[in-house]
C-alpha positions in Angstrom: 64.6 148.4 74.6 68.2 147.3 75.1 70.4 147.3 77.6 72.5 150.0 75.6 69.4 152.3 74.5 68.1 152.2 77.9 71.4 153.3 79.1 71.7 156.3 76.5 67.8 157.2 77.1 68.1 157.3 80.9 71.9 159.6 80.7 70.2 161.7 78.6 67.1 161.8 80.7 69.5 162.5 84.3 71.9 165.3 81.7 69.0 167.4 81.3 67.6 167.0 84.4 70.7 168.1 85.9 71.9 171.2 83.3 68.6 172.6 84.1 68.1 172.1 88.0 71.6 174.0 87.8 70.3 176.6 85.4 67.6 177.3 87.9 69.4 177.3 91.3 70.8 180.1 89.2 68.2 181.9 87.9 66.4 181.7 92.0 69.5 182.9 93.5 69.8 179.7 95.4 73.2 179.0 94.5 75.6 181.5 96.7 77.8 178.5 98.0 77.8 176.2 94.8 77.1 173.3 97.0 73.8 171.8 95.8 74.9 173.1 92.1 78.2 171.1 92.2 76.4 168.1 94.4 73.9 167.6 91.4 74.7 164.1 89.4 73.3 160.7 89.0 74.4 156.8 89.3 72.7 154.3 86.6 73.3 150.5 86.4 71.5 148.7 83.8 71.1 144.7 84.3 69.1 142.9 81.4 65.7 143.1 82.3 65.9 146.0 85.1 67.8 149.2 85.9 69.0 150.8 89.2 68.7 154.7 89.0 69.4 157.6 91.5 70.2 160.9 91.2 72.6 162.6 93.9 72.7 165.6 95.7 73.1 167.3 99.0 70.3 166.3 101.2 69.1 169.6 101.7 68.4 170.3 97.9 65.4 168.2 98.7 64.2 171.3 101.4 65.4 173.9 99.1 62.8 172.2 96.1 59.9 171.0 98.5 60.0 173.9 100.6 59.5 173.3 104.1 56.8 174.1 106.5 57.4 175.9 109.3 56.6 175.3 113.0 54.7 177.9 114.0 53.8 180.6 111.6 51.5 182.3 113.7 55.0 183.6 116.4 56.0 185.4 113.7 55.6 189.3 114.9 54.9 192.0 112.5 55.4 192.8 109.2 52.6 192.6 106.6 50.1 189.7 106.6 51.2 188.6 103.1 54.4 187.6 103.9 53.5 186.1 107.3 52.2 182.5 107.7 53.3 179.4 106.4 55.7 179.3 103.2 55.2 175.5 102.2 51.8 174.1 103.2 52.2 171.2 100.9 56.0 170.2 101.6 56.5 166.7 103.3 59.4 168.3 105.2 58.2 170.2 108.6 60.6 172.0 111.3 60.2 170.9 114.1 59.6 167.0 113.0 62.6 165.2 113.1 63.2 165.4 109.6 66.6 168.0 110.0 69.3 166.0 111.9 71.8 168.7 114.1 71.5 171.2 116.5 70.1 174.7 116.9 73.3 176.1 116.8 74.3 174.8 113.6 71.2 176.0 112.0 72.0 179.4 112.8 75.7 179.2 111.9 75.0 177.8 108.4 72.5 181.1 108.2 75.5 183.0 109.5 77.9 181.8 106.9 75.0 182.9 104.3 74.4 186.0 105.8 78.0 186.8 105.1 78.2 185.8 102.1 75.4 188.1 101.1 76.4 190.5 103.0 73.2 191.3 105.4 73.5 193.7 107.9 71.2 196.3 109.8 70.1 199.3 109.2 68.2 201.8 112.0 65.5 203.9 111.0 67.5 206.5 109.3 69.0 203.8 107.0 72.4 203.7 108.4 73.9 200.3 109.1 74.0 199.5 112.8 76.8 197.6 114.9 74.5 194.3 114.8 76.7 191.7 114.0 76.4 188.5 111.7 75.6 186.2 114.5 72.6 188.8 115.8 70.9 188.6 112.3 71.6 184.9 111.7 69.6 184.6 114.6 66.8 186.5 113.4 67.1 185.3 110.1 66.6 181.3 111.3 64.1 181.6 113.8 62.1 183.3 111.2 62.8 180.3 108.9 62.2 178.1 111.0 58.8 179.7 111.9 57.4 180.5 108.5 59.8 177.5 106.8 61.0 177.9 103.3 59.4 178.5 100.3 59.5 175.7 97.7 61.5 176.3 94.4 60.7 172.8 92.4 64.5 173.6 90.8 64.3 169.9 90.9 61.1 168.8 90.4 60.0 170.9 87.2 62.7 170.0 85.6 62.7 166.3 86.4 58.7 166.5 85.1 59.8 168.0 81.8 62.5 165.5 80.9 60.3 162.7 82.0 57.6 163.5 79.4 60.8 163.4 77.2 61.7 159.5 77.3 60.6 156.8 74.8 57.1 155.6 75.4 58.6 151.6 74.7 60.7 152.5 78.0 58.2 154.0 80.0 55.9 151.1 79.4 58.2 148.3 79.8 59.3 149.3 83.1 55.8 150.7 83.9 57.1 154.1 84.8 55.1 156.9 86.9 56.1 160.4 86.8 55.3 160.5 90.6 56.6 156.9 91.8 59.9 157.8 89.3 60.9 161.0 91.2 60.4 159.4 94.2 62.5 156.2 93.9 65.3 158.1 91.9 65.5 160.8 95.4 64.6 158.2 98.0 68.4 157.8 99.1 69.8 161.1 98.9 71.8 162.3 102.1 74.4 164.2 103.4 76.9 161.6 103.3 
């Protein structure tokens, strides 16, 4: 495969990637601040015998696909079992591990800015909304997330899978290309730069 081809293959591959990680931080409602949506994109060089090939986005768009486990899913009180407990037992990411750089506080005032946007408040157990204020359910909010974790979407992943079983077997075979080892080079340097 040429240098050209291989540069026409792998844009297509990172368009459709891309369209459809978008389409589904849609479709999961997990796109309130168009951050990660507008963050999506890619950077390709192609030398002659090699390629250098990474897709962008905000850092946490890695979280928001993985999922992340939480640190303790057994403090979190009441409620049904079923929605208790851990959220992403598989994830690589983990509270509570080093993996999230910042503080406490600006956890809970990133959940606060959501919580606005969406408009959260509390009700008492008549249904009227009470006086709690933004900051009061941020803070229940996050230390329930950060409990139980988040729940993993794959926006990202599934649609990386499907347009890899897309490409040209000549490329995947000249470069030796893994669906696995592929994903994770092209993610490796994503941050919040």
């Amino acid at each position: 495969m040429l240098g050209e081809e291989l540069k026409i293959e792998l844009s297509k591959f990172a368009q459709a990637v891309i369209k459809a990680s978008r389409q589904n931080l849609t479709k999961k409602d997990k796109n309130s601040s168009k951050e990660l949506y507008n963050s999506l994109d890619y950077e390709l060089r192609v030398m002659k015998n090699s390629f250098a090939f990474s897709f962008l986005m905000e850092r946490y768009g890695l979280f928001v696909d993985q999922g992340v486990k939480g640190a303790n899913p057994s403090k979190v009180k009441g409620g049904d079992k079923a929605i208790r407990g851990q959220q992403a037992p598989n994830s690589p990411y983990r509270f509570g591990s080093g993996n999230f750089k910042g503080t406490w506080g600006t956890f809970v005032n990133n959940i606060e800015k959501w919580v606005k946007r969406k408009n959260l408040r509390l009700r008492d157990e008549k249904g009227r909304f009470t006086k709690g204020t933004y900051k009061t359910i941020a803070q229940i909010v996050a230390g329930n997330i950060y409990n139980r974790g988040i729940k993993p979407t794959m926006f990202f992943t599934k649609p990386f899978e499907a347009a890899f079983k897309k490409l040209p077997d000549d490329l995947i075979n000249k470069f030796g290309l893994d669906v696995e080892r592929f994903l994770t080079s092209t993610t490796k340097n994503i941050t919040n730069d």
